[in-house]
N, C-alpha and C positions, 0 to 999 in steps of 0.2 A: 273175247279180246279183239276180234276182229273188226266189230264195230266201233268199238270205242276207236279201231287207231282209223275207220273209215271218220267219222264223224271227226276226227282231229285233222284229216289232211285234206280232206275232200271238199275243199273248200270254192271250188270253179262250179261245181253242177246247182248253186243257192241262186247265180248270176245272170242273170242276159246279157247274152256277147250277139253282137253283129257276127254274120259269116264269113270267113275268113278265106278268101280267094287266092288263088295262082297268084294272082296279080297284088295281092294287097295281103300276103302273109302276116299271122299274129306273130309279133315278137317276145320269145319267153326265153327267158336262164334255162340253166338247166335242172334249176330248183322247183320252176313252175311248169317244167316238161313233165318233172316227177310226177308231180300233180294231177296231171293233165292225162299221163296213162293210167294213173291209179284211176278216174273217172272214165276212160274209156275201157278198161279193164273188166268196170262195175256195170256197164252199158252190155256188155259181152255177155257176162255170165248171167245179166237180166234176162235176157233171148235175144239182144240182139246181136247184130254180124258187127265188127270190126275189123277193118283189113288199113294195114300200117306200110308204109313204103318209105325208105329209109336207105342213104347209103354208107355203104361201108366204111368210107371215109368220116363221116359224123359218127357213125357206130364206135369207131375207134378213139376221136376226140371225148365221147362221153362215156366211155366203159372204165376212169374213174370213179364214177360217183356209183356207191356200192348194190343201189337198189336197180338202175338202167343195167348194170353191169351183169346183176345176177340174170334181169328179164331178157337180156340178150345171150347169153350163157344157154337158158333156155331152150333158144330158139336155135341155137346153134349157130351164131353170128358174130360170135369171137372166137379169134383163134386156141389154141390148146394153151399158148405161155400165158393170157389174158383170165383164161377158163381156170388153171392152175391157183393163180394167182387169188381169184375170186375163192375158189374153196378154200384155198389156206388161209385168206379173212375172214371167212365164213367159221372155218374150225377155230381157232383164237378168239372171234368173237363169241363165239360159244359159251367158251371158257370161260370169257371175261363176263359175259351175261347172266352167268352161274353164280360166278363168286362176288360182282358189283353192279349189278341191276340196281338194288338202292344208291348206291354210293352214287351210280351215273344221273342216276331218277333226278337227285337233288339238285347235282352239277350241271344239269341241264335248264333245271328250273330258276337256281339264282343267278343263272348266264343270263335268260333270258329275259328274268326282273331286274338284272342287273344293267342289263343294255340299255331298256326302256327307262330307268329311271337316269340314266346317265346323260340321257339326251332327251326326255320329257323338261318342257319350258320353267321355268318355277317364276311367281307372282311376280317378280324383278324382269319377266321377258326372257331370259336366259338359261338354258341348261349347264348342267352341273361341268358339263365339258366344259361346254365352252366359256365358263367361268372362270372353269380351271388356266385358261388356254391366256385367259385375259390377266390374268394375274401374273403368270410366266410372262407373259412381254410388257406388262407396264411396272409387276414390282412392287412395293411398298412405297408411298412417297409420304417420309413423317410430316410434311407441312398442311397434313389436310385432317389434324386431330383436333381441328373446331368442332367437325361433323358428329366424331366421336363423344364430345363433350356434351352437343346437344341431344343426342339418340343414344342413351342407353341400352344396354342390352333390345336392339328394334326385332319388331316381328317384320315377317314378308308384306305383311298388308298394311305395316305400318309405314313401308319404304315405297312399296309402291305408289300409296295417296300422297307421300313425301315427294316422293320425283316429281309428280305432276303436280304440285304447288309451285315448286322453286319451279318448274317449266314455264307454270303462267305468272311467275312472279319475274322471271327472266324477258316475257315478252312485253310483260305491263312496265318495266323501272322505267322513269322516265329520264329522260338524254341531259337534263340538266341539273343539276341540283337547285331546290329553291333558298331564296336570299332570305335576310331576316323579315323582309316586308310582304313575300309571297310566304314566308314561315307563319308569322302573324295573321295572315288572313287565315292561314288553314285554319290553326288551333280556334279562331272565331270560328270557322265553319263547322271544325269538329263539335265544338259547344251547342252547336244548334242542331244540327240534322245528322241520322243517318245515313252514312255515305252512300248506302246502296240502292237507297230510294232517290238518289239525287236526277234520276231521270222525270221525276213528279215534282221536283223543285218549283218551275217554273209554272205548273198549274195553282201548285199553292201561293205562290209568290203574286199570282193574277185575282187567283180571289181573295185573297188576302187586301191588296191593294185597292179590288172594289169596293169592299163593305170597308176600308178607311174612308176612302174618296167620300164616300155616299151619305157616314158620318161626321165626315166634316161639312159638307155641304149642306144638313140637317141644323146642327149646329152653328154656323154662320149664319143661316137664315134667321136664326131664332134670336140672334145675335142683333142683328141688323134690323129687325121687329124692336126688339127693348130699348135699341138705341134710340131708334127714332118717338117710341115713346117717352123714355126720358128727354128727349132731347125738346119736346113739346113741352115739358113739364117746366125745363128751364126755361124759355121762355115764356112763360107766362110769369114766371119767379122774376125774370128780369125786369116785365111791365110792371109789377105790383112791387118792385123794389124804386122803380124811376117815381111809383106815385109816390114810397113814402122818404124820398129825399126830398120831394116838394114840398112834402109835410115840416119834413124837419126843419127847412129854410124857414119855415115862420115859426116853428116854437123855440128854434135855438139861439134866437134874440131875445128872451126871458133872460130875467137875471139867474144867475148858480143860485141863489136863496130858495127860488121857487124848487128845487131838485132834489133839496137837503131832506133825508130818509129814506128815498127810493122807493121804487116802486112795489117792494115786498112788504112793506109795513103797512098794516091795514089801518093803524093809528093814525099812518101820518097825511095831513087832508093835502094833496094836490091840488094845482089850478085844471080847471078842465081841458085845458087844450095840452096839455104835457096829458093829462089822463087820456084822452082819445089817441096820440100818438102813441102812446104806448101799446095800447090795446092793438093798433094797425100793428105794430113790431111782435106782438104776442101772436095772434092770426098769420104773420106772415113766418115766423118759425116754427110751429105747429104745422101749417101747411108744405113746405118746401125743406124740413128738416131732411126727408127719404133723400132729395134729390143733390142738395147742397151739404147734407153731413152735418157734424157735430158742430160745425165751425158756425152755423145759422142759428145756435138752440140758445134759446133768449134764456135767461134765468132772474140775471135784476140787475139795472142800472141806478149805480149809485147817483151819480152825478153826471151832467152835460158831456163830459171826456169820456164820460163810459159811452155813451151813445157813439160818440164822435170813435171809438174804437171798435164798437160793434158795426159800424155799417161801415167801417172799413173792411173788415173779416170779409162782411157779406159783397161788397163790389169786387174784393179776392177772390172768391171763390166763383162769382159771376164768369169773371173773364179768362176762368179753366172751365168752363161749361162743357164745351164738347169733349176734353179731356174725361172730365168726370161721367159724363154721360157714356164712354167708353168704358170705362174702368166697372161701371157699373152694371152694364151689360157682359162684361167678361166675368162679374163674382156670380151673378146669378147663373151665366154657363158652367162656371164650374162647381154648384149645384145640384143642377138640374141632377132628376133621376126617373125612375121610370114610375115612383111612387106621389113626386110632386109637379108631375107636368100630365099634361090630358092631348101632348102636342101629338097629333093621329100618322106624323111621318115618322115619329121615332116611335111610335108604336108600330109599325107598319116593318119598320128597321128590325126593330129587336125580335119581332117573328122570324125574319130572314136570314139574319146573322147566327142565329142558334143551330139553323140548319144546316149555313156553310161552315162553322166550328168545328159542329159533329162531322163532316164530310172530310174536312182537312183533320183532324185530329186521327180519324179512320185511317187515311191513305199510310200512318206510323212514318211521315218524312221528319217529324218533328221531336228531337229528343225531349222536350218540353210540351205537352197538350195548352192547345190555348184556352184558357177560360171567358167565359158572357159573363163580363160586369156590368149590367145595366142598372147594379146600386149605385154609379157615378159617369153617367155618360162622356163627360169630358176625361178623367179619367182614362175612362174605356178605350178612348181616345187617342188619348198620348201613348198608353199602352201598344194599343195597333199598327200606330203609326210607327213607332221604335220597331217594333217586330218587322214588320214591313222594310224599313230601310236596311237592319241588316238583312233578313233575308233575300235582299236586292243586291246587299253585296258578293253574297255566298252566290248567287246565278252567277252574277258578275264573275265570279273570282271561277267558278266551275267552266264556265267557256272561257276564260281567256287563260285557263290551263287546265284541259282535260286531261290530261296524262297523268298529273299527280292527282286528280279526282280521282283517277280510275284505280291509281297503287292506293292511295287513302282506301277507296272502296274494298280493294282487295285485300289489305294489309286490317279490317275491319274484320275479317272472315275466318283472321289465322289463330291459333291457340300460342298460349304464350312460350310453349317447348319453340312451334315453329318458327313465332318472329325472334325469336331468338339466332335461329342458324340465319333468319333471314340478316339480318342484325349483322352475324359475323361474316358471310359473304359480300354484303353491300356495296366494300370497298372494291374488290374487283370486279374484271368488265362482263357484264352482262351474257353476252354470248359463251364466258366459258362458264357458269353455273353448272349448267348438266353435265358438262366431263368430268367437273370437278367434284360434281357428287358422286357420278359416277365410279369415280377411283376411290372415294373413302365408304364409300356405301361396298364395294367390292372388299377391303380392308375388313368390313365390319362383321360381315354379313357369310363368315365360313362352317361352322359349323352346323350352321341352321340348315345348310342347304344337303347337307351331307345325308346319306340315306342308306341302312344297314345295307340294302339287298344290292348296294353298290358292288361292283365284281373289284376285287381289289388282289387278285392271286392269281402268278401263272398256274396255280394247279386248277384253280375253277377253268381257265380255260383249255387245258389240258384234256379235262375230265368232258367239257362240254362238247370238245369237237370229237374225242374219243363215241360218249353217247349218243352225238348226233349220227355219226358213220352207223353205229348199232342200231341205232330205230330205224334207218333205213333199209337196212338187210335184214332183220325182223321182218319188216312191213314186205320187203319185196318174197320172204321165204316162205308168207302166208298168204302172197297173191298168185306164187307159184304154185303150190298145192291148188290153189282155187284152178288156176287154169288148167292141173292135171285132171282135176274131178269135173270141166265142164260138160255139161249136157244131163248131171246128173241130177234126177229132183228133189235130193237134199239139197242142190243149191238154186235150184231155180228160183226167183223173186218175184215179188208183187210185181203185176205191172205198170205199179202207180209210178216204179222207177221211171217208166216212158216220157211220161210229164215233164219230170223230174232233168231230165235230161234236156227233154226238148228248150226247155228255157234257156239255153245256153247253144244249144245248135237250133239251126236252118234244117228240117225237111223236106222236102217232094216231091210228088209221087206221081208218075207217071199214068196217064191215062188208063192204057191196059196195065198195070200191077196193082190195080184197085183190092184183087182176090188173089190173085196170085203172092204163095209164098216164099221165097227165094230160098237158092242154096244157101248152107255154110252159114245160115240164123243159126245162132248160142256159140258161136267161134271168135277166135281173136288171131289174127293171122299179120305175120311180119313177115313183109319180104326184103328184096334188094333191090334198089333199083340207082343205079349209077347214074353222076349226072345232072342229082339235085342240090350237090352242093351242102348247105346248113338248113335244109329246108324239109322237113317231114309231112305225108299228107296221112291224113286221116280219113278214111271213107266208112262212115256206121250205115247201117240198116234197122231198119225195124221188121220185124213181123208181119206186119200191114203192106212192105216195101216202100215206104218209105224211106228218104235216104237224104245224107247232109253228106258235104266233102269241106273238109276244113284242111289247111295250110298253115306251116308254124314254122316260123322263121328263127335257130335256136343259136341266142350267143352266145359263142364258147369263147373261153379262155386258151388259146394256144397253148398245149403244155403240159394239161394237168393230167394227162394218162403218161405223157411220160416222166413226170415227174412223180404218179405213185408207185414209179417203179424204184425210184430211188430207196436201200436202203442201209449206205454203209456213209461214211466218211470221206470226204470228196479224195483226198488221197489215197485213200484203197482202191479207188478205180484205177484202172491199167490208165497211162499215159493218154494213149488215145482217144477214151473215152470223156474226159474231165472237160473238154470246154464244150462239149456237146451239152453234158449235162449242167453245168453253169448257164450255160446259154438258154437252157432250159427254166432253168430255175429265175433267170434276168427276165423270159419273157412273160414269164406267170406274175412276178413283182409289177411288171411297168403297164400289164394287164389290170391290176383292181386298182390302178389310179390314186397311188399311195403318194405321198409328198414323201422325196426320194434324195436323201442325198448320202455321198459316200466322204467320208474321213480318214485318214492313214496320218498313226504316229508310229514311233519308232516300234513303240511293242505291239501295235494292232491297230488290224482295217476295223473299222465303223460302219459300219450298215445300217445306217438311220433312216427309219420308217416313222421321223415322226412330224408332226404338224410344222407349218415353219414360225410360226411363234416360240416351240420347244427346240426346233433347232440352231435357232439362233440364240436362244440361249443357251443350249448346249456350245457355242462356239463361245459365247463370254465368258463362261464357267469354266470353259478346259484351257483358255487362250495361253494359260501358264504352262502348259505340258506339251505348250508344240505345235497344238492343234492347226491340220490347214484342209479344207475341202479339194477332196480330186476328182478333176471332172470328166476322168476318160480319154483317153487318146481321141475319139471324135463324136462320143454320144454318153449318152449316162450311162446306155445296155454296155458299153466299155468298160465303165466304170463297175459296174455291177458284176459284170464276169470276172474280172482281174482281179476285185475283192475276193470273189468265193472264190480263187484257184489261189490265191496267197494264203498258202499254208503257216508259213514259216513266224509269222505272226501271229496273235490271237486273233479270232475272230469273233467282231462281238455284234449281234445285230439290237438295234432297241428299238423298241415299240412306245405305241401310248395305250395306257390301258389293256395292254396284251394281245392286243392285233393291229394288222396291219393297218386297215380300215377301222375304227370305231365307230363307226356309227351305223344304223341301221339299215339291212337290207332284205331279198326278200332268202338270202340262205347268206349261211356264213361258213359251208362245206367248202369252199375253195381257200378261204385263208386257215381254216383248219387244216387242212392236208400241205398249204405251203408251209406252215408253221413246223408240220411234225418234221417235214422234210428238209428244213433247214438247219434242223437244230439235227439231225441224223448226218447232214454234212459237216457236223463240227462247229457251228458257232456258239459261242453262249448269247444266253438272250436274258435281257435284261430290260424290263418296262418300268415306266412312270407314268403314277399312279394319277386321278385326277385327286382323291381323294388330300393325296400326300402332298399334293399341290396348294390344296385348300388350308389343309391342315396348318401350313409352313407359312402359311399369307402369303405365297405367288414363289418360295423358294422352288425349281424345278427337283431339288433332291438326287445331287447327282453324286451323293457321300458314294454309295454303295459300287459305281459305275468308274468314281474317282480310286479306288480301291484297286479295284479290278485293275486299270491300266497304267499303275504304280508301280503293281506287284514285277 
């Protein structure tokens, strides 16, 4: 057994500590005092010397705490009422170690899982306390059941990713709303790209615009080639039309007789000179039909008027030549393709263009992939060039408002649960998002965070401060046997403890004590020594003589020896004794640094030991019954004492969570023994629960306290 409780407390000899000097004493409770002899204790009965220098005055501040109390009992360094005292806890706890060893085993264990989980963080940032703490001062506020609507039943990790959305969705909203014309560019934008990629906009928007540029320029050229071929073409149409107007001036002084059947009749005999004009009219629309159109295509002339209308047609169409000669060159550009041209730049194009496609299609800025249609190069064309101009506006539109770029991007990322809460916060102002989730995510989010091993009874704490007193004097009544049996070689130990030790103290060893073994190796020796105030020195030895001197600097609580002397009802004490021991009991309170206030109503003082979030709600709560804070004739310690000597009243002290202090420390032996001791002078005690807090959605639960000072 002995091991197991070394291996549970002996927790300082695993450590390296710097050496602790006159000058620069270690500062320890009196919990890590405990500790700290239990390891010098274990040094001792290794082989080495330990000699302890302590005074009387400290000896008596810490002859409280039941395990210092017995090792000093020991040594004979408390008095006979101190010494008394100590066996008649010793005999009781006996008793009680007989009959609730398990009972305490448990009490001990779900205190101590209870504590940890009370104030271990949960995924939201916050422990259970202080959750609790938050609910009690802000409440229930019904206007925040949007959140609720959108977050059903939420998990911790679902709230958490939640908070830091609406965070960065709080930093991203941009300062002005957009109008319908800044609305309309978005939704174009949106149709085109990826908001997220919109930092690659602009390289796409660059090559994109080169291989237009590059195919337009391919294109015009080829353009400005065909024109000026046809445009060769009609001119020579126009010389070979001037010849046969000279023609016609001598045939078209022939009578209309000579003309009768036209030229389509092979029966019918012509004079020769209508016949050779004809044939120049036949050669010149066969030749120049490509360039002048359907409007030149000779067919047959019935008669004189028909000539005289066809070489009207043909000096019409003459004199749109360049026209046509354009038009012309624009049907064949928007032909062309990569299967009916051999032109070596748009072959040279369409290699290059395939590459930048696949590059920009790669980068994924485009909700659409562009395609290589080089079956219609003009086409192709219009194509890019559209693509091109908006996506010149979407740059455009992304720098001259990046703020909503950057919510579009972001609001791109959210699932549609969260734009939805996004949705119903929108309308209010940005900076208060987080509080306001804040407070319904705290509404939301109660029993998830709740946790069996939660301490939720004054008898767990009852029971826990009860078995912590017991393990101590256990622990000290089987270090005491050890120091009765030293020097014996049942107990002598490896000397690997040396090592062991060493890591935590400074030794050295003096020139000559190289060989030499010193007296009083395997001993543990406490003297007196007046004078040191709160300060213990420690001087070990080793075997080898080697030697450390350590300095411990111990802070006590003013009080707590005589305050476990307390054991009746402040008014059974004789008269003269009662503001001593009040006084007593004020200085132990204002010692663990409790948030302290005192209350008086008609039926009973208040003694609130609770957080000031719960106190002040305790002031809203009771405000109907009277309630007023009193602050002492000139200190709180006033206030504190005039409570506990007001008998005549109930007296009722409340806690949170069942002590005074909740929250973690390195012992919780001193609010155990003010707890037993105040409830031994007559108060009733009554706590709120964190749990009861959660449970109730932030109500502090003050039925059972409202009860009490009714009655």
């Amino acid at each position: 057994m002995m091991s197991a409780i070394l291996e549970n407390l002996n927790f300082l000899s695993t450590v390296e500590k710097e050496p602790c000097t006159q000058d620069n004493p270690k500062k320890m409770n009196p919990n890590e005092l405990t500790h700290y002899f239990r390891d010098a204790l274990q040094f001792s009965i290794s082989g080495g010397s330990v000699e302890v220098k302590i005074s009387s005055g400290l000896i008596t501040q810490l002859s409280w705490h039941p395990y210092l109390s017995t090792i000093f009992s020991y040594f004979n360094l408390i008095d006979d009422e101190l010494l008394s005292s100590t066996k008649a806890a010793e005999s009781t706890n006996n008793a009680i170690k007989e009959e609730n060893g398990q009972k305490f085993y448990f009490a001990q264990r779900r205190f101590q899982d209870g504590i940890q989980q009370l104030n271990a963080l949960s995924p939201m940032g916050l422990s259970i306390r202080e959750h609790a703490l938050y609910l009690a001062e802000k409440g229930i506020k019904a206007d925040k059941n949007f959140i609720h609507q959108c977050l059903l039943n939420p998990d911790p990790a679902a709230l958490v990713k939640l908070k830091n959305t609406i965070r960065k969705a709080a930093e991203l909203k941009p300062a002005a709303k957009a109008d319908d014309t800044v609305f309309n560019q978005l939704q174009e934008y949106h149709l085109l790209i990826y908001t997220e990629k919109a930092h690659l906009l602009e390289e796409v928007v660059l090559s994109l615009g080169t291989i237009t540029d590059e195919l337009k320029e391919i294109l015009e050229k080829i353009a400005v080639e065909k024109r000026q071929h046809y445009m060769h073409h009609g001119k020579l149409a126009y010389l070979q039309f001037l010849s046969i107007l000279g023609q016609w001036d001598e045939v078209k002084i022939l009578p209309e007789s000579a003309w009768i059947g036209g030229n389509l009749n092979p029966k019918t005999r012509i004079l020769p000179e209508i016949g050779k004009f004809l044939q120049e009219i036949t050669t010149f629309s066969t030749q120049f039909a490509p360039i002048l159109g359907g409007w030149c295509t000779f067919n047959e002339i019935q008669s004189k008027n028909g000539v005289e209308i066809y070489l009207g047609r043909i000096k019409d169409q003459l004199m749109d030549l360049s026209l046509i000669c354009h038009q012309m060159a624009d049907d064949y550009i928007k032909r062309i393709n990569a299967g009916n041209t051999s032109n070596p730049d748009l072959k040279l194009w369409g290699e290059k263009v395939e590459i930048i496609i696949q590059d920009i299609n790669s980068k994924k800025v485009l909700k659409k992939n562009l395609e290589n249609n080089t079956r219609n190069f003009y086409q192709f064309y219009v194509t890019l060039h559209h693509n091109h101009q908006k996506l010149n506006r979407a740059l455009d539109f992304s720098k001259s408002y990046p703020d909503i770029m950057a919510w579009k991007a972001f609001s791109e990322t959210l699932d549609p649960q969260t734009l939805q809460l996004i949705d119903a916060i929108k309308s209010l102002p940005a900076e208060h998002w987080i509080e306001d989730f804040d407070e319904a995510a705290h509404q939301l989010f109660f029993e998830s965070w709740l946790n069996p091993a939660l301490i939720d009874s004054e008898e767990v704490i009852k029971n826990a401060g009860d078995s912590q007193m017991l393990k101590w004097l256990l622990v000290a009544e089987s270090d005491v046997k050890r120091l009765k049996n030293q020097g014996g070689e049942s107990e002598k130990e490896s000397p690997t403890l040396f090592t062991k030790v060493g890591k935590w103290l400074h030794f050295s060893k003096a020139a000559n004590e190289k060989e030499a073994v010193q007296p009083g190796i395997g001993q543990f020796i406490i003297s007196l020594s007046e004078g040191m105030g709160n300060e213990i020195s420690f001087r070990l030895k080793t075997e080898d003589g080697s030697s450390s001197d350590w300095f411990v600097d111990v802070e006590v609580i003013k009080g707590l020896t005589a305050l476990s002397k307390i054991d009746k009802k402040i008014d059974e004490f004789v008269i003269t004794d009662r503001f001593s021991v009040a006084r007593t009991v004020a200085e132990v309170i204002l010692a663990l640094n409790c948030e302290i206030r005192v209350f008086q109503l008609k039926s009973a003082n208040i003694l609130c030991l609770l957080p000031k979030a719960l106190s002040n709600a305790l002031l809203r709560e009771l405000d109907d019954l009277g309630i007023k804070e009193f602050q002492g004739r000139t200190s709180k310690q006033d206030a504190l004492i005039e409570s506990i000597l007001e008998t005549r009243r109930k007296q009722v002290l409340l806690l949170f969570n069942g002590l005074p202090v909740d929250l973690p420390s390195n012992g919780f032996e001193d609010q155990f023994l003010l707890l037993e001791k105040i409830q031994k002078l007559g108060f009733i005690t009554h706590s709120i629960w964190a749990s009861d807090i959660i449970a109730t959605g932030g109500s502090p639960c003050f039925d059972e306290l409202r009860k009490e000072l009714i009655c």
